[in-house]
PAVEXNU-692049 format. One line per field, with one value per residue: residue number from 1; residue in one letter; chain; x, y, z of N, C-alpha, C in turn. Coordinates in steps of 0.1 Angstrom, whole numbers, plus 2048, in hexadecimal, padded with zeros to 3 digits. Example, Ala and Ser with C-alpha at 12.3 -4.5 7.8 and 13.67 -1.06 7.14 Angstrom:
BEGIN
nr c(1, 2)
rest c(A, S)
kette c(A, A)
n.c1 c(884, 880)
n.c2 c(7C7, 7EA)
n.c3 c(84E, 847)
ca.c1 c(87B, 889)
ca.c2 c(7D3, 7F5)
ca.c3 c(84E, 847)
c.c1 c(884, 881)
c.c2 c(7DF, 800)
c.c3 c(84E, 84F)
end
This chain:
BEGIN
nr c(1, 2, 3, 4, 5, 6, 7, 8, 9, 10, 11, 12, 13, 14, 15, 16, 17, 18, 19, 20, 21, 22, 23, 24, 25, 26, 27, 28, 29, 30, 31, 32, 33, 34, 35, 36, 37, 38, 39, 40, 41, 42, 43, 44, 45, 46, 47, 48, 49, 50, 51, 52, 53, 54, 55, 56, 57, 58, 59, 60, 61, 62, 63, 64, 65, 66, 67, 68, 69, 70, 71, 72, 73, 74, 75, 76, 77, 78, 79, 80, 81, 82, 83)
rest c(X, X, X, X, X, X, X, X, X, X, X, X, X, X, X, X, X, X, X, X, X, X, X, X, X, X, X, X, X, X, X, X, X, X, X, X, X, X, X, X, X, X, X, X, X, X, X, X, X, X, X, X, X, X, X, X, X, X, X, X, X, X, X, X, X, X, X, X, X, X, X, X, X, X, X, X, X, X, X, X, X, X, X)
kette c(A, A, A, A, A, A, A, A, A, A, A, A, A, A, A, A, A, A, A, A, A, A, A, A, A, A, A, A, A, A, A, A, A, A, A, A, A, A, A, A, A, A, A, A, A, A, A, A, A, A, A, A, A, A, A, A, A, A, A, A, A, A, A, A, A, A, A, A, A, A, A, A, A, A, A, A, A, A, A, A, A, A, A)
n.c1 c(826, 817, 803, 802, 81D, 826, 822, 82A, 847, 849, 849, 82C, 81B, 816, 82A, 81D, 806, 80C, 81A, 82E, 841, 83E, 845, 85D, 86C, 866, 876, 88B, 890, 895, 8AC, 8C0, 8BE, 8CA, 8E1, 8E9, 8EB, 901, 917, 916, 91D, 939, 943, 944, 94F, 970, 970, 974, 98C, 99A, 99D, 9A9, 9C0, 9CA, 9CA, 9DB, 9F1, 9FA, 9FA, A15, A27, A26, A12, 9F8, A0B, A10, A17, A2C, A2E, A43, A48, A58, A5D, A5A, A71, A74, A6B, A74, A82, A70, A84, A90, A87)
n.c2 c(7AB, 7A4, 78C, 77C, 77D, 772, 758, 751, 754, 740, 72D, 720, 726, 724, 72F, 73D, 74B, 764, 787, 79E, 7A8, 795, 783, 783, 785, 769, 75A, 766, 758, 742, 73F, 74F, 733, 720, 72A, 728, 70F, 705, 715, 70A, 6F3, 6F0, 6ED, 6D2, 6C3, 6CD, 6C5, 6AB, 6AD, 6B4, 69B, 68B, 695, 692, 674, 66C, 67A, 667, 64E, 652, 655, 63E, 637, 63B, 642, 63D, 651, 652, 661, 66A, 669, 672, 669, 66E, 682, 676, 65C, 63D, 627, 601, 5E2, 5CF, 5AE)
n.c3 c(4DF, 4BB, 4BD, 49F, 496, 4A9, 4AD, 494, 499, 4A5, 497, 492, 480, 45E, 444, 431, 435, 43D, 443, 430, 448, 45B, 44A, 449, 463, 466, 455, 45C, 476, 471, 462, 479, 486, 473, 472, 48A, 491, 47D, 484, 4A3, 499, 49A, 4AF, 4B9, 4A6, 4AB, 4C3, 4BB, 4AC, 4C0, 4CE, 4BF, 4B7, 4CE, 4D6, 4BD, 4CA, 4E0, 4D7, 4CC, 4DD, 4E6, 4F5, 510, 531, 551, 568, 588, 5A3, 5B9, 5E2, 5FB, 618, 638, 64A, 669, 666, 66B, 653, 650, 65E, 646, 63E)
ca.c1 c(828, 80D, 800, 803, 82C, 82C, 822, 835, 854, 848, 842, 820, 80E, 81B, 82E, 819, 7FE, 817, 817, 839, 849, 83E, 84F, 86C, 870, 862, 882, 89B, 88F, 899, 8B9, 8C3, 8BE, 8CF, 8F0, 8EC, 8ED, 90C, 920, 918, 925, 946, 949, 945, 95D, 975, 976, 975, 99A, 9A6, 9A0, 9AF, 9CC, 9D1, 9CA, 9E9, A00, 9F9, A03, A26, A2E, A26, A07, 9FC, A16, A10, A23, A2C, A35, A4A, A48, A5E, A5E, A60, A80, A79, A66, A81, A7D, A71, A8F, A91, A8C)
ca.c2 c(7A7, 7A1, 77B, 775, 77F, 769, 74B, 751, 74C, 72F, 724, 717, 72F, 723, 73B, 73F, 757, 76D, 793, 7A0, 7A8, 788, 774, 787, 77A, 75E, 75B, 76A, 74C, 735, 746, 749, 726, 718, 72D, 720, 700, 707, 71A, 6FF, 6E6, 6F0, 6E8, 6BC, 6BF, 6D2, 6BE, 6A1, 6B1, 6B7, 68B, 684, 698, 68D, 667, 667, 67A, 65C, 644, 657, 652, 631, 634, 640, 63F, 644, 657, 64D, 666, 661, 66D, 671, 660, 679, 67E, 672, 64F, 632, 617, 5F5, 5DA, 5C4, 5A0)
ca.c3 c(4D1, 4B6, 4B8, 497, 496, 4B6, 4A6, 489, 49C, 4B1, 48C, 492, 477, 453, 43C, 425, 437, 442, 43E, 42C, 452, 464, 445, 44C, 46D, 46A, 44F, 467, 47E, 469, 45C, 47D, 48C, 46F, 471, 495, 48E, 47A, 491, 4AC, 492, 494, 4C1, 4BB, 49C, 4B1, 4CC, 4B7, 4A6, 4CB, 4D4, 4B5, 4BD, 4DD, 4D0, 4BB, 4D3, 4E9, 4CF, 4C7, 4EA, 4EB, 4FB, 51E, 539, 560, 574, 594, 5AB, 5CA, 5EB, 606, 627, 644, 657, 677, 669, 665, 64A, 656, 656, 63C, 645)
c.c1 c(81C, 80D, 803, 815, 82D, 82B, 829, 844, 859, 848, 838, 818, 81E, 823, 82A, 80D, 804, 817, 825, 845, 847, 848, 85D, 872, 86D, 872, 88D, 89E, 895, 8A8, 8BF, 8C7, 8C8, 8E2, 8F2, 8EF, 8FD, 914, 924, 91B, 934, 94C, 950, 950, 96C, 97D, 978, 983, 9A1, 9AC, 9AA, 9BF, 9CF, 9D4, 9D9, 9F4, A05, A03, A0D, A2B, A2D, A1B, A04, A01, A11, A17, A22, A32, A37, A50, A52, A5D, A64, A6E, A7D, A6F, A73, A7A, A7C, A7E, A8C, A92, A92)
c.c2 c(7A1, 78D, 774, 775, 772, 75A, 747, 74B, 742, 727, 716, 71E, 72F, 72D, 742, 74B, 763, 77D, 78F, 79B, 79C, 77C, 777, 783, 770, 756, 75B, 75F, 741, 737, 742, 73A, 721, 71B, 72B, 714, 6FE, 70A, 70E, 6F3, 6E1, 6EF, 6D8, 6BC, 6C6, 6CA, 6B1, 6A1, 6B0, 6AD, 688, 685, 690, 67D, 666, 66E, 671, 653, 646, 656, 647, 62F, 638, 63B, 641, 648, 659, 659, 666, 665, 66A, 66E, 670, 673, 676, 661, 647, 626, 60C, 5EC, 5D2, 5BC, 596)
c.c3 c(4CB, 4BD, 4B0, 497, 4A2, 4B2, 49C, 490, 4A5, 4A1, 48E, 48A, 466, 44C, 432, 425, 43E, 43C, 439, 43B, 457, 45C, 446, 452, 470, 461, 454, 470, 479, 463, 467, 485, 480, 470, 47E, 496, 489, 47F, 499, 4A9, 497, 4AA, 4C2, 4B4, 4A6, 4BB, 4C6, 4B0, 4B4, 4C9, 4CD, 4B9, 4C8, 4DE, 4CC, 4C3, 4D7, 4E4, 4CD, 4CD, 4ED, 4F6, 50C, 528, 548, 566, 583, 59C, 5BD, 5D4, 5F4, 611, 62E, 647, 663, 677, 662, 661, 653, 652, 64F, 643, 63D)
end
């Protein structure tokens, strides 16, 4: 790849001495990074909709509960007596 194209899309060579094609991609570079930016906007908000949700479920149930679950004692061990 030329040099100059290559620096163009490291954008370290301004826009302004740019043939037609270099400003092109030097353009596209910039196009896409920003509709990246955008795209990747829409992951935080997302998960920031799940919390929310999941926040007030919480609250409608009265907040979170533990659940205890309860094992069975083998057959062949016998309870200690009560004193």
């Amino acid at each position: 790849m030329d040099e100059r194209i290559q620096r163009a899309l490291d954008s370290e060579l301004p826009a302004d001495g740019l043939t037609p094609e270099e400003r092109a991609v030097h353009e596209a570079g910039i196009a896409g990074d920003r509709k990246t930016l955008r795209t990747d906007s829409f992951i935080p908000a997302t998960m920031a909709v799940i919390y929310l949700l999941i926040l007030l479920y919480f609250r409608t149930i009265g907040g979170y509960k533990p659940v205890h679950i309860k094992t069975e004692e083998p057959a062949d061990r016998v309870p200690a007596p009560v004193a």
